[in-house]
C-alpha positions in Angstrom: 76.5 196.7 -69.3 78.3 199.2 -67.5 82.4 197.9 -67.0 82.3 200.1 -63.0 78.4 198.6 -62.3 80.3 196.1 -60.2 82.2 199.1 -58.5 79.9 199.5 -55.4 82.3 199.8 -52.6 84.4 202.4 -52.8 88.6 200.9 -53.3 89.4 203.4 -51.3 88.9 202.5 -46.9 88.1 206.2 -46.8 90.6 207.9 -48.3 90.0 211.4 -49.7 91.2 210.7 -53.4 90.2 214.1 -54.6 92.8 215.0 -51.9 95.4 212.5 -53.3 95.2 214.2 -57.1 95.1 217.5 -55.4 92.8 218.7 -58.6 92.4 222.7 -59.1 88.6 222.6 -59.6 86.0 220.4 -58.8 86.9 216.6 -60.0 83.5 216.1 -62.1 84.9 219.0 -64.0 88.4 217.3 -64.4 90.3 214.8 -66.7 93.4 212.7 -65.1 95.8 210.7 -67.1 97.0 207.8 -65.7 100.4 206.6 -66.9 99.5 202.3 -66.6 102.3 199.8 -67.1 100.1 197.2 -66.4 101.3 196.5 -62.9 99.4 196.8 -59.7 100.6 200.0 -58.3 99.5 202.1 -61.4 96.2 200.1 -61.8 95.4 201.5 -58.0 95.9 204.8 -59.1 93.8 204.3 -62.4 91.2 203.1 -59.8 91.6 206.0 -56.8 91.1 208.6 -60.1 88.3 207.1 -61.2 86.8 207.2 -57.8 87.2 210.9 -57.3 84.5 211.1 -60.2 86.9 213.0 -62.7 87.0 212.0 -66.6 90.3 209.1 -66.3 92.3 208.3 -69.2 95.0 205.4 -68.3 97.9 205.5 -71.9 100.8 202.8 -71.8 103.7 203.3 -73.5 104.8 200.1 -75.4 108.6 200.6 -74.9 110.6 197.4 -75.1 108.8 193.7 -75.1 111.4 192.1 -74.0 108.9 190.0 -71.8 107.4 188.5 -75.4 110.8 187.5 -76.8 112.2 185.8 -73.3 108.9 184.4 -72.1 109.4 185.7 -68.9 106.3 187.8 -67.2 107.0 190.9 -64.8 108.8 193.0 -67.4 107.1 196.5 -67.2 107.1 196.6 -70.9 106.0 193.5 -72.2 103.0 192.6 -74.1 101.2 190.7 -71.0 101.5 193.9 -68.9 99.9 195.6 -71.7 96.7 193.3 -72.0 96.9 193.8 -68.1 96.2 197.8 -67.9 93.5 197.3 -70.6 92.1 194.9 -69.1 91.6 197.3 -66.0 90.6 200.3 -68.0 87.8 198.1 -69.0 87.0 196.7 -65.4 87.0 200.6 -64.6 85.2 201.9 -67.3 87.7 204.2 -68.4 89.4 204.7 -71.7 93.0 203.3 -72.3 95.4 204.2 -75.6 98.7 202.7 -75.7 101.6 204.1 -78.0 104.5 202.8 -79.8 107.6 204.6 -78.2 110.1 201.3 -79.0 112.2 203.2 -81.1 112.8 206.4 -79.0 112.9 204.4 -75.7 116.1 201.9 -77.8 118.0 205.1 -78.9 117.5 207.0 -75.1 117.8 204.3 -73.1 118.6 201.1 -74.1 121.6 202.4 -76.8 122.9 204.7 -74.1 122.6 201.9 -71.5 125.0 199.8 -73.7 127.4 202.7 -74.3 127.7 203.5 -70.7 128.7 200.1 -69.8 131.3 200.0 -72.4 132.9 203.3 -71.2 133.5 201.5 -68.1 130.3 203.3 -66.2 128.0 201.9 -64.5 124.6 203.7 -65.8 120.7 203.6 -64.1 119.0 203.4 -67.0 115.5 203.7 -64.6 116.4 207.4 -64.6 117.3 207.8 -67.9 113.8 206.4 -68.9 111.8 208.6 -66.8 113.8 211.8 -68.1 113.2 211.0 -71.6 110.3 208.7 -72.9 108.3 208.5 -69.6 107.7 212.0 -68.0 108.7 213.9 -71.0 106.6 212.5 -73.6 103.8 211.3 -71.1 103.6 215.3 -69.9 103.2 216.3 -73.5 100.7 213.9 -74.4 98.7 214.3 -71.4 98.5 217.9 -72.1 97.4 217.7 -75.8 94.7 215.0 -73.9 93.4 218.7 -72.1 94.2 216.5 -68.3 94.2 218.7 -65.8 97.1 216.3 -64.0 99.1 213.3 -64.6 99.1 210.4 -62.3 101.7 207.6 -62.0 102.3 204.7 -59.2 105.7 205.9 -58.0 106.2 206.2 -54.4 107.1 209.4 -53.7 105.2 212.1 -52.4 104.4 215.4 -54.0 104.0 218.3 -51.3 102.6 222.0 -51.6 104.5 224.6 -50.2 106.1 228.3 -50.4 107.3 228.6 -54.4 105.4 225.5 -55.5 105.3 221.8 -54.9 107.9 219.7 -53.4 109.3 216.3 -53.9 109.7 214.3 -51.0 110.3 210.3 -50.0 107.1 208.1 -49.8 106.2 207.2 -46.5 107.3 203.9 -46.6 110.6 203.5 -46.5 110.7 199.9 -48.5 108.8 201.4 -51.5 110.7 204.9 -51.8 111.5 205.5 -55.7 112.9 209.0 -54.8 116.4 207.9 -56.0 115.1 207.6 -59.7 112.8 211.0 -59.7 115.4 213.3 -58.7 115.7 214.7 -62.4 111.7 215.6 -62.4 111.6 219.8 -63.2 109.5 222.3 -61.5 107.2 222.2 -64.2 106.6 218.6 -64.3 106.5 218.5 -60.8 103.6 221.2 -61.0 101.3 219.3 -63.4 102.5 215.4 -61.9 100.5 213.2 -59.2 101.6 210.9 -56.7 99.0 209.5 -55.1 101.1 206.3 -53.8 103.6 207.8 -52.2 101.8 208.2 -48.7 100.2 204.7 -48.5 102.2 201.1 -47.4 102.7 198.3 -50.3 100.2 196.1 -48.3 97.1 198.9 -48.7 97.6 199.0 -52.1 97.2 195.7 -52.7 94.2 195.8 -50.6 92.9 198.6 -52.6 93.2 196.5 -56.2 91.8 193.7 -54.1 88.6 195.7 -53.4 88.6 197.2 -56.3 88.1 193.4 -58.2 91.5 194.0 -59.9 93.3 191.2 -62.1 96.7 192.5 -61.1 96.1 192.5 -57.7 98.6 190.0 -56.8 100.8 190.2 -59.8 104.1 190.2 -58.2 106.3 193.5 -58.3 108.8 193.6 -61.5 112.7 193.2 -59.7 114.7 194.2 -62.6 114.7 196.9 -65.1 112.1 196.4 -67.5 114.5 195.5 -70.6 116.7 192.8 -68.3 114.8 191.0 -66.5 116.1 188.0 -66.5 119.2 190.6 -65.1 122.0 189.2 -67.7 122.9 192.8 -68.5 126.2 191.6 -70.6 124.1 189.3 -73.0 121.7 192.6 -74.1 125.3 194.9 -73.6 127.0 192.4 -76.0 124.0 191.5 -78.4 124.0 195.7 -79.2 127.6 196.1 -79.0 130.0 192.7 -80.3 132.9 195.0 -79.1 132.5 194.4 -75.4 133.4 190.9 -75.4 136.7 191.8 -76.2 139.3 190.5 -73.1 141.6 192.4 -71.1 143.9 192.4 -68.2 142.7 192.4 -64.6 145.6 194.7 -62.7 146.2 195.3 -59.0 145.9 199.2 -58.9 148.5 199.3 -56.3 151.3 197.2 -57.6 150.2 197.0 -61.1 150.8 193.5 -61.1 148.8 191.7 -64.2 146.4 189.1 -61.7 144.6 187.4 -64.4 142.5 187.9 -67.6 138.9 189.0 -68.1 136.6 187.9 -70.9 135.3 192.1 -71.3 134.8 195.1 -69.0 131.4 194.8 -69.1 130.8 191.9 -66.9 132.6 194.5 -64.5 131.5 197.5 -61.6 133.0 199.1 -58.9 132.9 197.6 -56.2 132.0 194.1 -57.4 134.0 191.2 -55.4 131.8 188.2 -57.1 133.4 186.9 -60.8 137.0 188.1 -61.0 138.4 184.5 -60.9 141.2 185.3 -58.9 142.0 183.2 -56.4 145.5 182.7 -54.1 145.1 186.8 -53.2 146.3 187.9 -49.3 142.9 189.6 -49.0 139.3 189.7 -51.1 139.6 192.3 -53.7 137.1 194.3 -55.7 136.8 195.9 -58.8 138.7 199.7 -58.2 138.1 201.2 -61.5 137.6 200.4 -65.2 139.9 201.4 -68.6 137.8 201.0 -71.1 140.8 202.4 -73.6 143.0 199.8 -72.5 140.0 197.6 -71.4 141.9 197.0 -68.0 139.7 195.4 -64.7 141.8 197.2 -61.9 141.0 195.2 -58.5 142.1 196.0 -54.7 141.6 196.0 -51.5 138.5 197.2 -50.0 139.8 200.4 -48.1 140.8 201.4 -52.2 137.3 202.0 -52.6 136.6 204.6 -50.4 136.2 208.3 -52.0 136.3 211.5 -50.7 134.2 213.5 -53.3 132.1 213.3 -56.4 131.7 215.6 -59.9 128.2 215.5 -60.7 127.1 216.8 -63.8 123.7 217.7 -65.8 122.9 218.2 -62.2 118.9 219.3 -61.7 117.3 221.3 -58.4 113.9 220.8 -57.0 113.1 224.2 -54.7 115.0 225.8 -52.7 118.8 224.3 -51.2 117.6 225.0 -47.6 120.5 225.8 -44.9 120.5 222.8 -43.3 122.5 219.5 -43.5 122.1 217.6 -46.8 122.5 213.7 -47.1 122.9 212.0 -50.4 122.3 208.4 -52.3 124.9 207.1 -54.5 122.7 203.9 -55.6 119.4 203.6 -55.1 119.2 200.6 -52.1 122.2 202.9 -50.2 121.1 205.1 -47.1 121.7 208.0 -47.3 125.1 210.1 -45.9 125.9 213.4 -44.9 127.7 215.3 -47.5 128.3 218.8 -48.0 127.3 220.7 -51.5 130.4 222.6 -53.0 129.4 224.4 -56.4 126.0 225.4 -58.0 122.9 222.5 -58.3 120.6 223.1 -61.3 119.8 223.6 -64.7 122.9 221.4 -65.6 125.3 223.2 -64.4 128.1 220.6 -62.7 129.0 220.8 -58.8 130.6 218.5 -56.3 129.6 216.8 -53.2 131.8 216.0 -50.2 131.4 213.1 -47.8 131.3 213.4 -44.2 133.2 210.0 -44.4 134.3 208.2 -46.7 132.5 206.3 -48.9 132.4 202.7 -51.1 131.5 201.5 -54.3 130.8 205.0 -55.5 131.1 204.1 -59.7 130.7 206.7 -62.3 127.9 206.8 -64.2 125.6 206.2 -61.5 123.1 209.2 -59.8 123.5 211.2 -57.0 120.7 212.3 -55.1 120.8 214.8 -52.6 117.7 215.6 -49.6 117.4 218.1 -47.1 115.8 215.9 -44.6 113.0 213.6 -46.6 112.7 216.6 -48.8 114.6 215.8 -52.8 116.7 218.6 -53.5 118.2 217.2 -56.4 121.1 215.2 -57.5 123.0 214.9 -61.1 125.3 211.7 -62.7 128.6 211.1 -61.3 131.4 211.5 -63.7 134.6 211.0 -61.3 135.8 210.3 -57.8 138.2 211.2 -55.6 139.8 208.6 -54.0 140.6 209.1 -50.0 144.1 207.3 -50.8 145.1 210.2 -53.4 
């Protein structure tokens, strides 16, 4: 029996989801990949392709099963969420490949992950993935597949203009993954799909409803894929012994020695929760991190505010319009006004300029810059400039 026979109301409430892939020929002439994590906002993509009429492939990359060895469902990666997208390639009829990419996604991401937070950084290993073992190796197998597009489930939008396609924030606000795309190229951006990013959470889940999807209520995964239980220092420590090694927690005004710490890595800028040390005038945060001298220097809150930010490996997406630019320096922040001093693309470093100050800017973490709801592009922060120097 035919998996789709049971398919006989269209998932879609009338959506045009030819006009959602935005295919270049007519869809019963085209293939789609689907990129399927097992989750429900990739397994309503999977479903919208297949109901434009095109050939739909759905591939999961088995990255990091971290979900097997703790237990815990939700992980994006784990073997569950695996059994998951198959399980909807089958309801839809479609076929499904999954592909070993543990060891590439360990020495890319999850190494590197470690590494940063022994430097002291504080790194968003989210991007990092979808640079490397996601949209990279995805693209490539896509196109050895002969797909005329790849689909995913992020919410973002992908809009047509003057020069080629754009990147833009989804439409709802809640859902936006903008902050963790900003490193997509022009030529990924060509050949990509986003077919999310102009629909509301609660559709979607009406869509894999409709559709008869298992997943439909499988609960959105909180934590990065490799951490979910989010105890980053036990996976940090377990890959690198080193980082349990204690230090000194020092006012970075005074220099006064406030207290011991049992390893940098517990530690980020601007955390106030876990330094242990009580009997201060005022709440303190973490101000910065030695990771040569392995020194946790705290202060005040007004020590956190910066001025400016180096960005390197930065990466543009179109034209910088001449208009005022806003930027995110972690992916829950709104958005501020800065101003763009210094060239943005093909790696090339640059720095941005706050209106106003602003807190709990750590290096290692991404900058993303938008004209408007339009992604211009963004790069890694590697220093600060503090307002107080």
């Amino acid at each position: 029996m035919d998996p789709a026979a049971n398919l006989d109301q269209s998932p879609t409430f009338g959506l045009e989801t030819a006009d959602l892939f935005d295919l270049p020929r007519p869809a019963a002439d085209c293939r789609i990949v689907v990129a399927m994590s097992g989750g429900v906002d990739s397994s309503v993509v999977a479903a919208l392709a297949h109901d434009t009429g095109a050939e739909v492939i759905g591939i999961t990359l088995q990255l990091y099963d971290y979900g097997a060895a703790t237990g815990r469902k939700g992980a994006c990666c784990a073997g569950d969420d695996i059994r998951d997208a198959r399980a909807v390639c089958d309801r839809l009829g479609i076929a499904h490949y999954v592909f070993d990419h543990e060891s590439a996604f360990r020495e890319d991401v999850v190494e590197q992950f470690a590494d940063e937070y022994l430097a002291g950084r504080t790194p968003v290993p989210c991007i990092r993935c979808n640079m490397g073992p996601k949209f990279t190796d995805l693209f490539r197998m896509a196109r050895e597949l002969g797909a005329d597009c790849l689909a995913t489930g992020h919410y973002v939008r992908r809009i047509e203009a003057e020069g080629g396609p754009h990147l833009y924030r989804a439409v709802d606000p809640a859902r936006d993954q903008s902050y963790f795309l900003y490193a997509t190229t022009q030529e990924q951006l060509d050949y990509i799909r986003f077919p999310l990013g102009g629909l509301p959470k609660t559709q979607v889940r009406e869509l894999a409803e409709t559709a008869g999807l298992r997943n439909a209520a499988k609960p959105d995964s909180q934590d990065i894929c490799f951490v979910p239980d989010g105890n980053y220092a036990k996976i940090v420590t377990k890959l690198r012994p080193e980082g349990r090694v204690p230090g000194e927690i020092v006012h970075a005004a005074t220099g006064e020695t406030l207290g011991e710490h049992k390893g940098i890595i517990h530690f980020t800028v601007g955390q106030r929760k876990g330094l242990e040390i009580g009997g201060q005038p005022e709440p303190l945060y973490v101000i910065g991190l030695d990771a040569e001298s392995r020194q946790v220097r705290v202060g005040p809150k007004r020590m956190l505010a910066v001025e400016s930010a180096a960005l390197i490996e930065t990466n543009r997406i179109g034209p910088i319009p001449d208009a005022p630019l806003t930027a995110k320096v972690r992916s829950l922040a709104k958005p501020v006004p800065v101003t763009l001093e210094g060239p943005l693309g093909e790696g090339a470093s640059t720095t941005i300029r706050f209106g106003d100050p602003e807190f709990g800017v750590a290096p290692g973490q991404a900058a993303v810059i938008y004209a408007g709801e339009r992604v211009v592009g963004g790069g890694w922060i590697d220093s600060t400039t503090s307002v107080a120097s």
